[in-house]
MIMI-568225 format. One line per field, with one value per residue (C-alpha): residue in one letter; x, y, z; chain; residue number from 1. Coordinates in nm, 3 decimals, padded with zeros to 5 digits. Example, Ala and Ser with C-alpha at 12.3 -4.5 7.8 and 13.67 -1.06 7.14 Angstrom:
<sites>
aa	c(a/s)
px	c(01.230/01.367)
py	c(-00.450/-00.106)
pz	c(00.780/00.714)
ch	c(A/A)
i	c(1/2)
</sites>
This chain:
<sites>
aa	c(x/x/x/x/x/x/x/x/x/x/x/x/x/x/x/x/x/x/x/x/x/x/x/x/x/x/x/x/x/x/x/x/x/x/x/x/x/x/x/x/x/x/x/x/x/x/x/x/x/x/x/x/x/x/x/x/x/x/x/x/x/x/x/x/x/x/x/x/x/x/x/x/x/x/x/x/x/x/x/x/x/x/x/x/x/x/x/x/x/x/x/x/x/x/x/x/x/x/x/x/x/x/x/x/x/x/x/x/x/x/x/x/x/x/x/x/x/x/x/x/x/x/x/x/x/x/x/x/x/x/x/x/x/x/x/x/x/x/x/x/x/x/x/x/x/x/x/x/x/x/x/x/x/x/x/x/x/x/x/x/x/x/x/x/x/x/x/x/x/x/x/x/x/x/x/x/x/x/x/x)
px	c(05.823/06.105/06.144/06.175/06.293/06.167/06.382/06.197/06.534/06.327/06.346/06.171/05.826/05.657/05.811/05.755/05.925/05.593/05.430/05.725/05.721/05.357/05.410/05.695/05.493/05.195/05.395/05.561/05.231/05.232/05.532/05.736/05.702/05.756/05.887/05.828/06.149/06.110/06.383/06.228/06.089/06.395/06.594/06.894/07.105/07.427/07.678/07.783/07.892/08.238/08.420/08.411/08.102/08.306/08.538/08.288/08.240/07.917/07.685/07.655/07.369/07.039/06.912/07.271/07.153/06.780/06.851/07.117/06.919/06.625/06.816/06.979/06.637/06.594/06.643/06.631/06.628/06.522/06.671/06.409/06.629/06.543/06.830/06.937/07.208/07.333/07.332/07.137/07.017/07.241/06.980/06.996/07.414/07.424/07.170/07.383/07.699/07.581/07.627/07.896/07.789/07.453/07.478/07.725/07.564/07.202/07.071/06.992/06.781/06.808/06.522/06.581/06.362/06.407/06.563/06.683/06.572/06.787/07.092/07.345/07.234/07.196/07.575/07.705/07.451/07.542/07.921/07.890/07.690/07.909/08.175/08.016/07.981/07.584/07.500/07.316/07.145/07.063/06.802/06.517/06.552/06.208/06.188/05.988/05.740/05.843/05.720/05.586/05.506/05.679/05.414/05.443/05.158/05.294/05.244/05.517/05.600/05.512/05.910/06.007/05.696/05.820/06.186/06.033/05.919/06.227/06.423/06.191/06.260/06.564/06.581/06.357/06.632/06.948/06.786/06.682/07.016/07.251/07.528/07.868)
py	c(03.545/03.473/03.727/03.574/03.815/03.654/03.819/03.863/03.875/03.917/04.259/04.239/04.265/03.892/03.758/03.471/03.541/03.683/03.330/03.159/03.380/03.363/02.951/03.018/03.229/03.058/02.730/02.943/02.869/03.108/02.986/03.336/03.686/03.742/04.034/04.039/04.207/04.293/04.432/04.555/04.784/04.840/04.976/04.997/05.132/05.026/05.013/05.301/05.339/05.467/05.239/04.852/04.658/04.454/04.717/04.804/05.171/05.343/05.356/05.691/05.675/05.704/05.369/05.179/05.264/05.137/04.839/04.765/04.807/04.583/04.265/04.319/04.346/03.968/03.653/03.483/03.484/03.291/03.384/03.314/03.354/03.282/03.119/03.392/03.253/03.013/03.279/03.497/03.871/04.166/04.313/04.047/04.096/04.411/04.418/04.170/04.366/04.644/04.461/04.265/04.234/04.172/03.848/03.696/03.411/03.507/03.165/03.102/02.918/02.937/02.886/02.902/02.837/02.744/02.540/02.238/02.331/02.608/02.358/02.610/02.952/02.756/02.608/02.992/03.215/02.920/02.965/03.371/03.395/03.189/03.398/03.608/03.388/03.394/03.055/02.880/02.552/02.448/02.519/02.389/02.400/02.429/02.315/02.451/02.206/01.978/02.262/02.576/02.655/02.969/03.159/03.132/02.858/02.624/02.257/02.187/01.820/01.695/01.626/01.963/02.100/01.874/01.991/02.333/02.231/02.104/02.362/02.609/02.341/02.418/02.806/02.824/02.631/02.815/03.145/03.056/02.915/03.088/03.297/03.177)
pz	c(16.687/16.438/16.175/15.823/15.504/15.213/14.923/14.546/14.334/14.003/13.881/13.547/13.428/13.390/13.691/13.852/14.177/14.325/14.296/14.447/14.737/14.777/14.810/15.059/15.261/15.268/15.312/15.668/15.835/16.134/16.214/16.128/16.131/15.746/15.586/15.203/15.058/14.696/14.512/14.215/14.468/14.661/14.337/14.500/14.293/14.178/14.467/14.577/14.929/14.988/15.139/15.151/15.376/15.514/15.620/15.969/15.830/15.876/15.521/15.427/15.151/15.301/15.024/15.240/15.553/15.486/15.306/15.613/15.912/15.700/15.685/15.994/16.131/15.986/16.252/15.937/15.514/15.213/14.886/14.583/14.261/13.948/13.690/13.433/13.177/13.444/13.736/13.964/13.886/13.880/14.114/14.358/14.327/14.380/14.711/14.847/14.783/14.987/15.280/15.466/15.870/15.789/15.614/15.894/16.057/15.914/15.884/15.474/15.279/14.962/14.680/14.289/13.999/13.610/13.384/13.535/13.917/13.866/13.921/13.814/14.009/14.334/14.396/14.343/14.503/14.807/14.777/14.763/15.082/15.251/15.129/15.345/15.600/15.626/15.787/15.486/15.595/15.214/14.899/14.701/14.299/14.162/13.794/13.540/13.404/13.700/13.986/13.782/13.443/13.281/13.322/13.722/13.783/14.084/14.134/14.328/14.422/14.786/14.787/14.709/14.952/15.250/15.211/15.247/15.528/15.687/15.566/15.788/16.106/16.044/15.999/16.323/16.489/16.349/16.437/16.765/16.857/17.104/16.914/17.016)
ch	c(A/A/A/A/A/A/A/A/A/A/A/A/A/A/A/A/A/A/A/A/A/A/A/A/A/A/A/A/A/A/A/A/A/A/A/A/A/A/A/A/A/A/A/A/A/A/A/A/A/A/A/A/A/A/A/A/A/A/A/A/A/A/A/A/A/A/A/A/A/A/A/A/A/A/A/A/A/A/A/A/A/A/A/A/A/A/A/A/A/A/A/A/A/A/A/A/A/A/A/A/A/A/A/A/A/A/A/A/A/A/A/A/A/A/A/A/A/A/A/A/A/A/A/A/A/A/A/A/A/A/A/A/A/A/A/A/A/A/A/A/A/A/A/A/A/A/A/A/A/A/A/A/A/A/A/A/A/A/A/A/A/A/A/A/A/A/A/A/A/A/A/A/A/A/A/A/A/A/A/A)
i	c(1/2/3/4/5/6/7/8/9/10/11/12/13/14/15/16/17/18/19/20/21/22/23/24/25/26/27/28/29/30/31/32/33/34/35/36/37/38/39/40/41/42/43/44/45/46/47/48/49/50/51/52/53/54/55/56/57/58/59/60/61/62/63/64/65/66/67/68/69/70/71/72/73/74/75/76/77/78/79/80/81/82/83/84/85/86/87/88/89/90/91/92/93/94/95/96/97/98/99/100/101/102/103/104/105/106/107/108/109/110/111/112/113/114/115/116/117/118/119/120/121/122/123/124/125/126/127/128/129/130/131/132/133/134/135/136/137/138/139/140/141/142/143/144/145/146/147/148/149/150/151/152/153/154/155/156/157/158/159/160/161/162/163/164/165/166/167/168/169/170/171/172/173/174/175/176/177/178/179/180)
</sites>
């Protein structure tokens, strides 16, 4: 079965990231293997390997080494980020700093939440992980008052809940496709 990493970016207390994921998850069917990936729990903390990820070298921090063989346990990943003063969480920078090979042709999705369908988090957390050349086939901006209430309750549009859908088609396909 395809293993999914479903990432809770969300750090603080009175999140809403745990309700997203829960509707991502449940919205997988038993189409994946899912592995919840919560980084409040993770607490990675600030970088602080050595040498470059993207330079090949072995991690050397036990925390490096963990959170590395995790994602590269992953045939596949969706990103839930909330929109924090126009961006994504420090947390969720720094875990993805940590890595390099990892990301590389890990097929993405991508789902924010806030203000405006989290309209301005979604075009830069895209254009840093394919910076890093993970293979991200799109995202799914959930609005508050739209698709959630600030307090976490979802009632997420059938649009927005079919595009989840497809998105997962999609993911299935990208991961299941022969590397080449």
């Amino acid at each position: 079965m395809t293993k999914l990493g479903i990432i809770i970016s969300s750090a603080r207390p009175n999140r809403v990231g745990e309700k997203v994921a829960r509707w991502v998850a449940d919205s997988a069917h038993d189409r994946f293997d899912i592995d919840l990936i919560d980084l409040r729990e993770m607490a990675l903390p600030s970088f602080d390997e050595p040498t470059s990820p993207k330079s090949g070298a072995e991690k050397t921090t036990d925390h490096g080494r963990t959170w590395g063989e995790r994602i590269g346990a992953l045939d596949a990943v969706v990103i839930l980020t909330p929109q924090y003063n126009g961006s994504y969480p420090g947390a969720l920078k720094n875990a993805i700093d940590f890595l390099y090979a990892e990301w590389s042709a890990l097929p993405t999705l991508l789902v924010g939440y806030g203000w405006g369908a989290a309209g301005e988090v979604l075009p830069l957390l895209e254009a840093l992980m394919r910076r890093l050349d993970a293979e991200v086939i799109g995202s799914i901006g959930l609005s508050f008052r739209e698709d959630l209430s600030v307090e976490g309750e979802l009632f997420v549009t059938d649009e927005k809940s079919a595009a989840l859908e497809e998105a997962f088609v999609s993911l299935e396909q990208a991961a299941l496709a022969p590397v080449g």
